[in-house]
py3Dmol code that shows the C-alpha trace and the ligand (Angstrom):
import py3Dmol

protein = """\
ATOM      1  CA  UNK A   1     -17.727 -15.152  17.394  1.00  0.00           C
ATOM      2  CA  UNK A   2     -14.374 -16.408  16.348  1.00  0.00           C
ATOM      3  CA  UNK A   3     -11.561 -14.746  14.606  1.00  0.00           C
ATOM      4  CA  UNK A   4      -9.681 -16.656  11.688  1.00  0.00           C
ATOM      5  CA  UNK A   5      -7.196 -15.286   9.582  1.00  0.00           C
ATOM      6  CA  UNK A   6      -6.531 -16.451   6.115  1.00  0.00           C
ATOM      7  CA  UNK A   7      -3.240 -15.802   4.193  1.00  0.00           C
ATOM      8  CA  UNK A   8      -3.770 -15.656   0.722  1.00  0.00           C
ATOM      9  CA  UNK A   9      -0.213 -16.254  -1.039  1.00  0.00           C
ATOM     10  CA  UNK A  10       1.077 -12.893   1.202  1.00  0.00           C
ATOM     11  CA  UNK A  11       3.409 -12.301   3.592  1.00  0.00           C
ATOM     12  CA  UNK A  12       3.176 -14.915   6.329  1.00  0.00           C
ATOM     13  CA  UNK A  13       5.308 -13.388   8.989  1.00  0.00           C
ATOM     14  CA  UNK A  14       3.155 -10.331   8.431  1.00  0.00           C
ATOM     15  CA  UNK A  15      -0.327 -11.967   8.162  1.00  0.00           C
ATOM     16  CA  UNK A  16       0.906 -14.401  11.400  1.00  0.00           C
ATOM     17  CA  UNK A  17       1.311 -10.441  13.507  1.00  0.00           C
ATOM     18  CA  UNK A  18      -1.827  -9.614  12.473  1.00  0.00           C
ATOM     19  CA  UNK A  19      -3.521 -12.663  13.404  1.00  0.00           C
ATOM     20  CA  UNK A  20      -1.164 -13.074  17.343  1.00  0.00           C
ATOM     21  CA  UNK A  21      -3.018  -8.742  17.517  1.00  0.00           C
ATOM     22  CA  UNK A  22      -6.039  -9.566  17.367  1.00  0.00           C
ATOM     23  CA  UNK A  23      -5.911 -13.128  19.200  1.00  0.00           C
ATOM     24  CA  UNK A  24      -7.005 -14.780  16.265  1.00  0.00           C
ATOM     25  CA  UNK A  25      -6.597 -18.140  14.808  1.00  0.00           C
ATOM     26  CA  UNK A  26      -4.458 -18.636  11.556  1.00  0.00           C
ATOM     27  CA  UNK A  27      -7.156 -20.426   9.253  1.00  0.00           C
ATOM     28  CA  UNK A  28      -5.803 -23.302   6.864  1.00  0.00           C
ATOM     29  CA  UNK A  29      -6.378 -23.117   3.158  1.00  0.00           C
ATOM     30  CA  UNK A  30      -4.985 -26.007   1.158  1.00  0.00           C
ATOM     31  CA  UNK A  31      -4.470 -24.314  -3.009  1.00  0.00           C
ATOM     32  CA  UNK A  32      -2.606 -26.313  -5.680  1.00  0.00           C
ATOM     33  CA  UNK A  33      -3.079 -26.207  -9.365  1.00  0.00           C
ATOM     34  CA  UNK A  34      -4.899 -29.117 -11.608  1.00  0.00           C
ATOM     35  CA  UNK A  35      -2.742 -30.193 -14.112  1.00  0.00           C
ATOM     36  CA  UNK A  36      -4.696 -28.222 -16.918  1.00  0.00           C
ATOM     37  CA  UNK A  37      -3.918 -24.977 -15.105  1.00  0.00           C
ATOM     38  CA  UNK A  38      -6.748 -24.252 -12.860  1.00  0.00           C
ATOM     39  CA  UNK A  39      -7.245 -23.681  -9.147  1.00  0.00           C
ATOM     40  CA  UNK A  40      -8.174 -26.058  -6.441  1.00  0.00           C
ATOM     41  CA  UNK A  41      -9.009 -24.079  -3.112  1.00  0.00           C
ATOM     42  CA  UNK A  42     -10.272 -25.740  -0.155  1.00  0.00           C
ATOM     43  CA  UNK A  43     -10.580 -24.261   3.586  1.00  0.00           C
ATOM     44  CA  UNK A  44      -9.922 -26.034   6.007  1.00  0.00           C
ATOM     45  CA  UNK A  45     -11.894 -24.361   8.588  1.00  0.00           C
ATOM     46  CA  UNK A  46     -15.205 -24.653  10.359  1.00  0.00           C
ATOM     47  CA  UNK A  47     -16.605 -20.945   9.433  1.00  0.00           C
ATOM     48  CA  UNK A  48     -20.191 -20.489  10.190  1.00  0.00           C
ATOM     49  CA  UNK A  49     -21.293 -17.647  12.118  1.00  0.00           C
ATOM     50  CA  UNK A  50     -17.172 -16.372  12.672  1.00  0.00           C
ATOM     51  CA  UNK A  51     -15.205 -13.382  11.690  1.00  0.00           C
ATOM     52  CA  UNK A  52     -12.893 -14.077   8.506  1.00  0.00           C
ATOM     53  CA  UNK A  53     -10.201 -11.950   7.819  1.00  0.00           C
ATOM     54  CA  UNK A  54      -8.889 -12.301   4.078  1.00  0.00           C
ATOM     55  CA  UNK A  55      -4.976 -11.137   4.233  1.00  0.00           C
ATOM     56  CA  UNK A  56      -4.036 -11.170   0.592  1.00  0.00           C
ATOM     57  CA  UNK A  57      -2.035  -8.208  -0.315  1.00  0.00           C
ATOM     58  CA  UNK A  58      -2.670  -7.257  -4.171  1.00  0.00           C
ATOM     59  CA  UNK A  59       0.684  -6.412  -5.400  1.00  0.00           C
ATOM     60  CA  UNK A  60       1.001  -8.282  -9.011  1.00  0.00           C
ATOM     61  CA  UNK A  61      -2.807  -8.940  -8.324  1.00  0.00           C
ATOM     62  CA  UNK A  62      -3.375 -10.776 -11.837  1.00  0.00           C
ATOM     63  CA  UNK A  63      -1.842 -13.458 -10.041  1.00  0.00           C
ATOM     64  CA  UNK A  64      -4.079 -13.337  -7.209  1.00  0.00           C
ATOM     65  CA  UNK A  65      -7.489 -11.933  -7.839  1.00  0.00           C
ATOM     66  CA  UNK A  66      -9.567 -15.374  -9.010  1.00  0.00           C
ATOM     67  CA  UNK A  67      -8.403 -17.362  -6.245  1.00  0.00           C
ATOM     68  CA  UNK A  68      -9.196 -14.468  -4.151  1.00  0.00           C
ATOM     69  CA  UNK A  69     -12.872 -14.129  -5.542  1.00  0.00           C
ATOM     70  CA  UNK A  70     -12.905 -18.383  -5.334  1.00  0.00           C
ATOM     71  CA  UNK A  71     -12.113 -18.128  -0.986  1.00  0.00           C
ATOM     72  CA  UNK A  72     -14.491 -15.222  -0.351  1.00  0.00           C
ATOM     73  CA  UNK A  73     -17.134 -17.266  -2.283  1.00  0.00           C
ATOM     74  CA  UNK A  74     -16.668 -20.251  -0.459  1.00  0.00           C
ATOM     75  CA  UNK A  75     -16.351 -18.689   3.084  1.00  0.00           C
ATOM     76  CA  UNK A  76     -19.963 -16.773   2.089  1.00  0.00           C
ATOM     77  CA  UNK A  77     -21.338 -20.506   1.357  1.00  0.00           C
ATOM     78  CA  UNK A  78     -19.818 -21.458   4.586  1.00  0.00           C
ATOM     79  CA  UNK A  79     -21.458 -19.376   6.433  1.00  0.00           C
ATOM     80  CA  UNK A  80     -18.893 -16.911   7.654  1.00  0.00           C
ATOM     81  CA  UNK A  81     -20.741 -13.826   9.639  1.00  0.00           C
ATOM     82  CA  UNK A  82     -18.141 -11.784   8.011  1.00  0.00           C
ATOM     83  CA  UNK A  83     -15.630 -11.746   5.225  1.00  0.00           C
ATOM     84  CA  UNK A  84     -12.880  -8.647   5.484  1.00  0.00           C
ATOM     85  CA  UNK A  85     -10.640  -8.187   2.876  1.00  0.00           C
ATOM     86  CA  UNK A  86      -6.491  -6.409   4.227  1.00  0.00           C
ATOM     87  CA  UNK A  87      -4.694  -5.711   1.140  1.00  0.00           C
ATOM     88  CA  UNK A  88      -1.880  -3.705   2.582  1.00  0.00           C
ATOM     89  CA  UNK A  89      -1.817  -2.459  -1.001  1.00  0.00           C
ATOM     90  CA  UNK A  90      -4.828  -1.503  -3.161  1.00  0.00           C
ATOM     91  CA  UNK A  91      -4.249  -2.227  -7.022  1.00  0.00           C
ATOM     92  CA  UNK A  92      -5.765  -0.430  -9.817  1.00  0.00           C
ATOM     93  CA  UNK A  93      -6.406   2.770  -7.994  1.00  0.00           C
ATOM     94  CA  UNK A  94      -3.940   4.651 -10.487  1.00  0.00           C
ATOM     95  CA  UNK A  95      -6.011   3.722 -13.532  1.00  0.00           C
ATOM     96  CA  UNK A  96      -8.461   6.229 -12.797  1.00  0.00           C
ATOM     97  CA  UNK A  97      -9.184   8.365 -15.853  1.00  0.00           C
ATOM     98  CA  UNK A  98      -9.786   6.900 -19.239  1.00  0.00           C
ATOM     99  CA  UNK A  99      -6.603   9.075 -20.832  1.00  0.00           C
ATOM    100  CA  UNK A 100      -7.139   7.601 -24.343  1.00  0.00           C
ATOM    101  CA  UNK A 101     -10.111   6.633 -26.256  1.00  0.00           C
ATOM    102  CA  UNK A 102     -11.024   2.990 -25.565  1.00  0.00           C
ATOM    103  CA  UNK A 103      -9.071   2.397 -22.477  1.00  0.00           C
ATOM    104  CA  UNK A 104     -10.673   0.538 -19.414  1.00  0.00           C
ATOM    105  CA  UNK A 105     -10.762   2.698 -16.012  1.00  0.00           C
ATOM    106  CA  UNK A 106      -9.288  -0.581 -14.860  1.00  0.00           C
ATOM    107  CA  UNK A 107     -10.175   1.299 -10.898  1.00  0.00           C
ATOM    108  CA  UNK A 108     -13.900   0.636 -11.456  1.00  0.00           C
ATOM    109  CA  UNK A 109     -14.440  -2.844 -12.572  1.00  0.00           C
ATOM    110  CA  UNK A 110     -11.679  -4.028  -9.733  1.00  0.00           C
ATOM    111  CA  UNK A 111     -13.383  -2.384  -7.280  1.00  0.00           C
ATOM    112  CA  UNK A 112     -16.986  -3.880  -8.050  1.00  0.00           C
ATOM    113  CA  UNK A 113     -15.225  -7.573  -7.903  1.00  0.00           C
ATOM    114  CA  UNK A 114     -14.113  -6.506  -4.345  1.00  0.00           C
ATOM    115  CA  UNK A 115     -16.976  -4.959  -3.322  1.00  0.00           C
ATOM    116  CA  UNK A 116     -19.433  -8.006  -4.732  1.00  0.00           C
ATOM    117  CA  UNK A 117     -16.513 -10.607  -2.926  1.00  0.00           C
ATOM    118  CA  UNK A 118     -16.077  -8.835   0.594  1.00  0.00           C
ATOM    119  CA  UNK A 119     -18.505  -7.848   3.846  1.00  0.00           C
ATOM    120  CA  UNK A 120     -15.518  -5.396   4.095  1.00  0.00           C
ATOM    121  CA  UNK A 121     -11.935  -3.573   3.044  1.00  0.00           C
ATOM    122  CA  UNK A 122      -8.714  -2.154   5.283  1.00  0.00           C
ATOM    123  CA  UNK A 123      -6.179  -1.105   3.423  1.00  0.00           C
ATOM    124  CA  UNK A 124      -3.525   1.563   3.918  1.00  0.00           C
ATOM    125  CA  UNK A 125      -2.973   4.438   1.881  1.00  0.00           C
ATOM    126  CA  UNK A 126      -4.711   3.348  -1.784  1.00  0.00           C
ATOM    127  CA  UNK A 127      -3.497   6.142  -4.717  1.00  0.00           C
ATOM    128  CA  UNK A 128      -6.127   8.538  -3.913  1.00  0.00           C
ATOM    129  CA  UNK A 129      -5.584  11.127  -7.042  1.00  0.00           C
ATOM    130  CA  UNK A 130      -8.473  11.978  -9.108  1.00  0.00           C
ATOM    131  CA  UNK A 131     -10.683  10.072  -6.246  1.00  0.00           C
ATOM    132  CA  UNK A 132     -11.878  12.183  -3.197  1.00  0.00           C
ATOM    133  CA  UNK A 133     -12.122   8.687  -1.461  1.00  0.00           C
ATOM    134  CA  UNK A 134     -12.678   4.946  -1.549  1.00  0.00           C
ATOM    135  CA  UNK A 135     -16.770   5.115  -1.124  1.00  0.00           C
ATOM    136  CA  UNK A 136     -16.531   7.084  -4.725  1.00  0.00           C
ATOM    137  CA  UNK A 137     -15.879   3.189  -6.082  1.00  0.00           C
ATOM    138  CA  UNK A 138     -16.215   0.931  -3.239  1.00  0.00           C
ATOM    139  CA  UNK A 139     -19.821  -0.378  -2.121  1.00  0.00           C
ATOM    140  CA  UNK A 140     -18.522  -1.702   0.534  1.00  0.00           C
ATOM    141  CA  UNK A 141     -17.455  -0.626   4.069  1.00  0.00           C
ATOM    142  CA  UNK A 142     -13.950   0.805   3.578  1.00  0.00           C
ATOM    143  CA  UNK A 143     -11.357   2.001   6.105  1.00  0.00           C
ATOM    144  CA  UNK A 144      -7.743   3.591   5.054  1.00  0.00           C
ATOM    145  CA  UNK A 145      -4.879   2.819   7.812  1.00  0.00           C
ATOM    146  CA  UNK A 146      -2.859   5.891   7.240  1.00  0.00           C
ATOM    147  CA  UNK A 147       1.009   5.686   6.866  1.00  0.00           C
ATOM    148  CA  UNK A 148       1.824   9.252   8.137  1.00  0.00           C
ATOM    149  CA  UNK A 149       2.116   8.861  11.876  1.00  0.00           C
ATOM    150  CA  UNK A 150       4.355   5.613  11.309  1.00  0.00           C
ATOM    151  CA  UNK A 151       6.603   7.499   9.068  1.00  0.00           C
ATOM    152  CA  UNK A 152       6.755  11.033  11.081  1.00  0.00           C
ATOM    153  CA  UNK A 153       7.691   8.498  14.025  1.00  0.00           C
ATOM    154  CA  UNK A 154      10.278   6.510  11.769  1.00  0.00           C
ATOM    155  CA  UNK A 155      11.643  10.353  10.575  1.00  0.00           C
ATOM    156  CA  UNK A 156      11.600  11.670  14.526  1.00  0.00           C
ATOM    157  CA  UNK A 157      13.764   8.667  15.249  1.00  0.00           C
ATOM    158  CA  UNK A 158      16.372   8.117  12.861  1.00  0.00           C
ATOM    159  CA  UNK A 159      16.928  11.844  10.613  1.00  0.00           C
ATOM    160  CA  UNK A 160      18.705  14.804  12.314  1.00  0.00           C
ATOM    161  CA  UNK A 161      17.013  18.078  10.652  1.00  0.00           C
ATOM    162  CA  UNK A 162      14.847  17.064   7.968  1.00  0.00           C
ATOM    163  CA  UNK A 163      13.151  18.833   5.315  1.00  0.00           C
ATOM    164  CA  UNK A 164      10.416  16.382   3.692  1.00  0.00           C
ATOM    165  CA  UNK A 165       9.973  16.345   0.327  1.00  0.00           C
ATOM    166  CA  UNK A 166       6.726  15.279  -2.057  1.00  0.00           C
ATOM    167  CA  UNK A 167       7.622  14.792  -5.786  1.00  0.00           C
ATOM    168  CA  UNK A 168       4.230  15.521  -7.011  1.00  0.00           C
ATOM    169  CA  UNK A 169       1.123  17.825  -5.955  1.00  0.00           C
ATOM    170  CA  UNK A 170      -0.472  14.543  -5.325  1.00  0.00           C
ATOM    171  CA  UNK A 171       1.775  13.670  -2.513  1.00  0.00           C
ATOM    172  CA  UNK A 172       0.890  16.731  -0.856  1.00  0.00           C
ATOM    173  CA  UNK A 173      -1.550  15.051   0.804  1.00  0.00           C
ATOM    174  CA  UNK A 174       0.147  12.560   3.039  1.00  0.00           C
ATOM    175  CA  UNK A 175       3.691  14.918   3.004  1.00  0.00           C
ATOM    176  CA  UNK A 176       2.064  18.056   4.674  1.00  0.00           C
ATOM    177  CA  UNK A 177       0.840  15.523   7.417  1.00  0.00           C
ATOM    178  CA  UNK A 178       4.381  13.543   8.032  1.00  0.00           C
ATOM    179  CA  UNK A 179       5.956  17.076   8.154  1.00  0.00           C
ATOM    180  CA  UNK A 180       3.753  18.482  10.662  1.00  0.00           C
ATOM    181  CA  UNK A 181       3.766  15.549  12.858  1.00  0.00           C
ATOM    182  CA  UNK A 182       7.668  15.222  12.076  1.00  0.00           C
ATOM    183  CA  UNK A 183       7.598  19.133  12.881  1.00  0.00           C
ATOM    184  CA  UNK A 184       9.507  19.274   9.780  1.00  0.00           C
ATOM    185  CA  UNK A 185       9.798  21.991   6.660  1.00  0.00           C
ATOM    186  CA  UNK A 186       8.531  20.911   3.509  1.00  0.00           C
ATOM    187  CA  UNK A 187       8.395  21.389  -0.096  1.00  0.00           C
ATOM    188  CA  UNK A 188       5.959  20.027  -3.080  1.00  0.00           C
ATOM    189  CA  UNK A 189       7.846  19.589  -6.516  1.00  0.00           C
ATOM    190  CA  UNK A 190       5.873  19.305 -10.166  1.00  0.00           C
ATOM    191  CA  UNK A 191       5.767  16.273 -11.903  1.00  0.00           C
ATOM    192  CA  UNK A 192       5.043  15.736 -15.540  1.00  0.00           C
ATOM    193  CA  UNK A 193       4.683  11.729 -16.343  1.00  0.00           C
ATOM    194  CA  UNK A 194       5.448  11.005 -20.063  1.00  0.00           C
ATOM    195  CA  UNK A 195       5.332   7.338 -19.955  1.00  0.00           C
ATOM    196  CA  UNK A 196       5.470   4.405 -17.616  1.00  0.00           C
ATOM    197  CA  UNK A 197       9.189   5.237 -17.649  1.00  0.00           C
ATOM    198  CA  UNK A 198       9.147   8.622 -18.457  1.00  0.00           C
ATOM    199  CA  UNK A 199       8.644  11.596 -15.342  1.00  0.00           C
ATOM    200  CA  UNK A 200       9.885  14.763 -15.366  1.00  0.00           C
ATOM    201  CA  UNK A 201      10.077  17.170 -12.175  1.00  0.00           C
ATOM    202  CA  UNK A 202      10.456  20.611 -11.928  1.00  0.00           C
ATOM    203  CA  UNK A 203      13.620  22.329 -10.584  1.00  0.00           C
ATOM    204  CA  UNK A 204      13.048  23.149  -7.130  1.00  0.00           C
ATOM    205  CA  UNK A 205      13.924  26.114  -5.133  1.00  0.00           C
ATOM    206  CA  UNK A 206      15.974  24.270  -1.902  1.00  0.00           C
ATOM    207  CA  UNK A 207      18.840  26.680  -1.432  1.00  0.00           C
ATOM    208  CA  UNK A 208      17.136  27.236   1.745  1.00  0.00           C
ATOM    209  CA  UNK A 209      17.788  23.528   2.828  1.00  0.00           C
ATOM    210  CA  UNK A 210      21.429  22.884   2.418  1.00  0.00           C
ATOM    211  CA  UNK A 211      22.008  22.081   6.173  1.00  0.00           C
ATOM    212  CA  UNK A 212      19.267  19.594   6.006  1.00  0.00           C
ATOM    213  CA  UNK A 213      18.612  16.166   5.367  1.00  0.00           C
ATOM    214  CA  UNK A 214      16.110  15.517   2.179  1.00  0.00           C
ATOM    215  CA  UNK A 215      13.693  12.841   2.821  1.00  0.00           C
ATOM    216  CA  UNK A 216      11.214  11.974  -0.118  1.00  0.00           C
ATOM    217  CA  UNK A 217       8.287  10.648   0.528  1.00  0.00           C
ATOM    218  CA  UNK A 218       5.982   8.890  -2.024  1.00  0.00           C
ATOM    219  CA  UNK A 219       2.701   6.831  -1.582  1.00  0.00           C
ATOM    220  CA  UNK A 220       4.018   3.592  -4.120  1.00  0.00           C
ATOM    221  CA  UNK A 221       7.641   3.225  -5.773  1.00  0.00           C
ATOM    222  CA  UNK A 222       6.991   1.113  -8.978  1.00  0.00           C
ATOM    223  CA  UNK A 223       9.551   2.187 -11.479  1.00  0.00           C
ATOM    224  CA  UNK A 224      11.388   4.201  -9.128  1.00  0.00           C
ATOM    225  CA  UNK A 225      11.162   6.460 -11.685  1.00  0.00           C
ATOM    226  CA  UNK A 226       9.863   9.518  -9.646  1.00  0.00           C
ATOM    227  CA  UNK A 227      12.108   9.187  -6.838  1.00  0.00           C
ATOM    228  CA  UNK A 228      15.102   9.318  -9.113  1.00  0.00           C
ATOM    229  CA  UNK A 229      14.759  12.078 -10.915  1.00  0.00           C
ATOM    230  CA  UNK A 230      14.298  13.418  -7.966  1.00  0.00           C
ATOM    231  CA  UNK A 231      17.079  13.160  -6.523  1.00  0.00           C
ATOM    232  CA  UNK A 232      19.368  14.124  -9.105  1.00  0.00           C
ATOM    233  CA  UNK A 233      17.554  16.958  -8.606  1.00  0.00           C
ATOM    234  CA  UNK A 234      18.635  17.127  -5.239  1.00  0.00           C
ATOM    235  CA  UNK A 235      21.790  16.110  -6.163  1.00  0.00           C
ATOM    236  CA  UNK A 236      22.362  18.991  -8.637  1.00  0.00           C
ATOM    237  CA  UNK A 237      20.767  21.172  -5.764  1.00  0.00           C
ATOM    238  CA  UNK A 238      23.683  20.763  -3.690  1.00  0.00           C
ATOM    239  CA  UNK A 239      22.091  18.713  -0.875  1.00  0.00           C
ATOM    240  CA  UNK A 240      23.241  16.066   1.510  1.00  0.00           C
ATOM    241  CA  UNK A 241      22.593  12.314   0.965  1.00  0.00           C
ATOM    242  CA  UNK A 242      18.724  11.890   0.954  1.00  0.00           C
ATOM    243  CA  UNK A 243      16.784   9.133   2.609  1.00  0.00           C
ATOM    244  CA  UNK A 244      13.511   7.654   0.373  1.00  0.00           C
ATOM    245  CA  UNK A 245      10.558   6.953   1.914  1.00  0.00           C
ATOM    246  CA  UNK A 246       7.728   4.992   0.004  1.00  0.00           C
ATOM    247  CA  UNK A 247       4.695   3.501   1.882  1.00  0.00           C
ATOM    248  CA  UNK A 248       4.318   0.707  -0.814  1.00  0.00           C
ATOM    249  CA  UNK A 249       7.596  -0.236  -2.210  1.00  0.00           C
ATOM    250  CA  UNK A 250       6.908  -2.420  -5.317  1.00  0.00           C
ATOM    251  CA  UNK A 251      10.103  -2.000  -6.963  1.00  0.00           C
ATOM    252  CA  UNK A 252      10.018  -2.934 -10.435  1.00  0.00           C
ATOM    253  CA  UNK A 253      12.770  -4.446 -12.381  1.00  0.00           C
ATOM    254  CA  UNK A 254      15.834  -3.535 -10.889  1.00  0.00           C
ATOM    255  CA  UNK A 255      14.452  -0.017  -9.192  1.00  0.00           C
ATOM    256  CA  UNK A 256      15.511  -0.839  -5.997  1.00  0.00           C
ATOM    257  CA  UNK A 257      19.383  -1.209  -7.146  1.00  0.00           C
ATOM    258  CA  UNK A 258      19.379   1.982  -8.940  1.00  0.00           C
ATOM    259  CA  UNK A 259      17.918   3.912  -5.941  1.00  0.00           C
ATOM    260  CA  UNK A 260      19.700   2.723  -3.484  1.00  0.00           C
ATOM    261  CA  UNK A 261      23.127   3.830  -5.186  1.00  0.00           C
ATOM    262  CA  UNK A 262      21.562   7.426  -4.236  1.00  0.00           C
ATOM    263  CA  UNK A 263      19.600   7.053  -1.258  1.00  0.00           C
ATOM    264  CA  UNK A 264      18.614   5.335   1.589  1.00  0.00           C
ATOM    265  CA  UNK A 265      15.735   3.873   0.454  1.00  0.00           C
ATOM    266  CA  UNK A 266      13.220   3.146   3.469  1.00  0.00           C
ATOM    267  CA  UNK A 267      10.029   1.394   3.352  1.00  0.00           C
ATOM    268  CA  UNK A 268       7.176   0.377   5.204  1.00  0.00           C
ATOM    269  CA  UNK A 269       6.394  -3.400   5.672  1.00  0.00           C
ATOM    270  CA  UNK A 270       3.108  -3.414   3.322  1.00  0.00           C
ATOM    271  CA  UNK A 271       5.101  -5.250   0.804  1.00  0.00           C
ATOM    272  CA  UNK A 272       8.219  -7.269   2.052  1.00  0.00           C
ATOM    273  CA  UNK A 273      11.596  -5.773   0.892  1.00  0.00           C
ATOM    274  CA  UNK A 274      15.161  -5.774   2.160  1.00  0.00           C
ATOM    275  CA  UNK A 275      14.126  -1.627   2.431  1.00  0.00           C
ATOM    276  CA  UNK A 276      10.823  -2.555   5.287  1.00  0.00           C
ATOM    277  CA  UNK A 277      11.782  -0.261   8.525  1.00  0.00           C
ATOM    278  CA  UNK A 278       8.516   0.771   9.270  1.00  0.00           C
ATOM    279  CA  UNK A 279       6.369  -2.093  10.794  1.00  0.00           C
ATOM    280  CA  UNK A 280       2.597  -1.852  10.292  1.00  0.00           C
ATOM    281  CA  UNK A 281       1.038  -4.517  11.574  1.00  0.00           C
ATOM    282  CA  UNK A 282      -0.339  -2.988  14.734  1.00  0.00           C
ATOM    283  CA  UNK A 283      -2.160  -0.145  12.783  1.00  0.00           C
ATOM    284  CA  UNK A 284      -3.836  -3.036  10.976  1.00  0.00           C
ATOM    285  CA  UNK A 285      -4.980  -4.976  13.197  1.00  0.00           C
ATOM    286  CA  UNK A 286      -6.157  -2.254  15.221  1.00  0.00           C
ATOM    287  CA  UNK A 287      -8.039  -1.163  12.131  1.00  0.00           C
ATOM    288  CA  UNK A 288      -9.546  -4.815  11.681  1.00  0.00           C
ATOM    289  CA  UNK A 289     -10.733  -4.306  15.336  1.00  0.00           C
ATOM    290  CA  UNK A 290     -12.906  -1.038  14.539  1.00  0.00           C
ATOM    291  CA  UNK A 291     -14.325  -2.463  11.511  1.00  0.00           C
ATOM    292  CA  UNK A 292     -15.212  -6.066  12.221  1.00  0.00           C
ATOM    293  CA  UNK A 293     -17.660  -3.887  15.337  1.00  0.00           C
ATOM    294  CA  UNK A 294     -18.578  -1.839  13.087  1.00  0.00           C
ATOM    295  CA  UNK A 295     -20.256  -4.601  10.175  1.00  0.00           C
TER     296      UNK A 295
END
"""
ligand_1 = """\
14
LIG
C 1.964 8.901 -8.659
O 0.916 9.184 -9.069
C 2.315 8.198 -7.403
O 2.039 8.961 -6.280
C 3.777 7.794 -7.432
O 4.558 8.973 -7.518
C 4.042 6.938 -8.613
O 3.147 5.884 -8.625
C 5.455 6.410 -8.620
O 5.621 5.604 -9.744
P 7.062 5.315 -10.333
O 7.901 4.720 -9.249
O 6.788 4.333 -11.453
O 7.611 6.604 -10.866
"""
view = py3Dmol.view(width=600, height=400)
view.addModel(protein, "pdb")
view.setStyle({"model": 0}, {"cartoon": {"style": "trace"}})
view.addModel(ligand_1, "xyz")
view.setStyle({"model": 1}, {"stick": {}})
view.zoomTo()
view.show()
């Protein structure tokens, strides 16, 4: 069985690392628009009884998600043995509660498309809140790359003294883990979200800290919202210059400028960003490994 990797308008100079890992071939999909607007896909590949790897990383995943359900149909009807889906970045797992009357649980349907679409799903880190785990959605054969042990490296090698730093109880879950392995203190703050650009954290008790070096870590940065208030927290706290970590950096608007005028903003290479310093590509393809043995 043959390995072929298909980029799906991602990164190619991560989607090229994954496929040299795994000693795959880089498949060739030829996409253009018809002049009324819709989607011509056509693979270039012979695909019958080989392994296909989907990269398509669904940031902004509107603009992605019907050419995406077009390839994994056509690789089904060309006989691939298996389709995998890596999306670096898992959309819609933050609309998980219906919080008014009416609203979709826009997690649910997106996750059936997947699941009907794909053999199999590798992603790292999805926005696991009010979800124990992926199987509570997914029908499918799912495996989570976690981000911890790159970032507790990344922290080991490049922050004197830390004391890591989750902005919400949610991020208690991958901060507890980067601090142990970092063998770091930590602290959880509360976070109240009021709007899609409205957060408010608690005050938080880091008079303990002053000799340390803050570093924040959050699963996504969207608005940037939650990291910056923050860190005028920290700011009014006294402490040094923090560094901000986010695992998927998706910057909206002009987050990334008004961040970086208050930290060093660090992120991992799920989404390409002048912040990437954390390289992830090994971790996926060893995770593409396990599961294409494992379907
Ligand atoms: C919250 O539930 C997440 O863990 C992040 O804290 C949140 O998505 C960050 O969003 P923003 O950058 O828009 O404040």
């Amino acid at each position: 069985m043959k390995t072929l990797v298909f980029n799906l308008e991602s990164d190619a100079a991560l989607a090229a690392q994954i496929t040299h890992g795994l000693q795959a071939e880089a498949g060739s999909l030829e996409m253009r628009h018809f002049p009324d607007g819709e989607s011509y896909l056509r693979v270039h590949d012979r695909c019958a009884d080989h392994s296909c790897i989907v990269f398509c990383n669904l940031f902004h995943p509107d603009e992605k998600i019907l050419r995406l359900l077009f390839l994994a149909d056509t690789l089904k009807e060309l006989g691939a043995r298996q389709r995998i889906l890596v999306t670096p970045y898992l959309a819609y797992m933050r609309q998980d509660k219906r919080f008014h009357e009416g609203e979709c649980v826009s997690s649910k349907p997106f996750a059936k498309l997947l699941s009907q679409a794909f053999d199999g799903l590798i992603t790292i880190d999805p926005h696991l809140h009010r979800y124990h785990s992926l199987s509570d959605i997914y029908s499918i054969n799912t495996q989570v790359v976690p981000a911890a042990p790159l970032i507790a490296k990344w922290i080991t090698q490049h922050i004197n003294q830390p004391v890591i730093i989750g902005p919400d109880s949610e991020s208690e879950q991958w901060v507890s883990q980067v601090a142990e392995m970092a063998k770091a203190p930590f602290q959880i703050l509360e976070k109240e979200r009021l709007g899609d650009y409205q957060v408010n954290i608690s005050t938080p008790e880091l008079s303990a800290y002053l000799e340390h070096t803050p570093v924040l870590v959050d699963d996504i940065i969207s608005s940037g919202r939650t990291i910056l208030r923050t860190l005028e927290h920290l700011e009014s706290a006294n402490m040094k210059r923090a560094t901000a970590i986010g695992v998927h950096g998706i910057f909206a608007g002009n987050a990334y400028e008004g961040l970086s005028n208050k930290a060093n903003v660090v992120t991992t290479d799920c989404i390409p960003h002048i912040s990437n310093r954390i390289e992830t590509a090994n971790a996926l393809s060893k995770a593409i490994r396990i599961m294409q043995h494992s379907l």
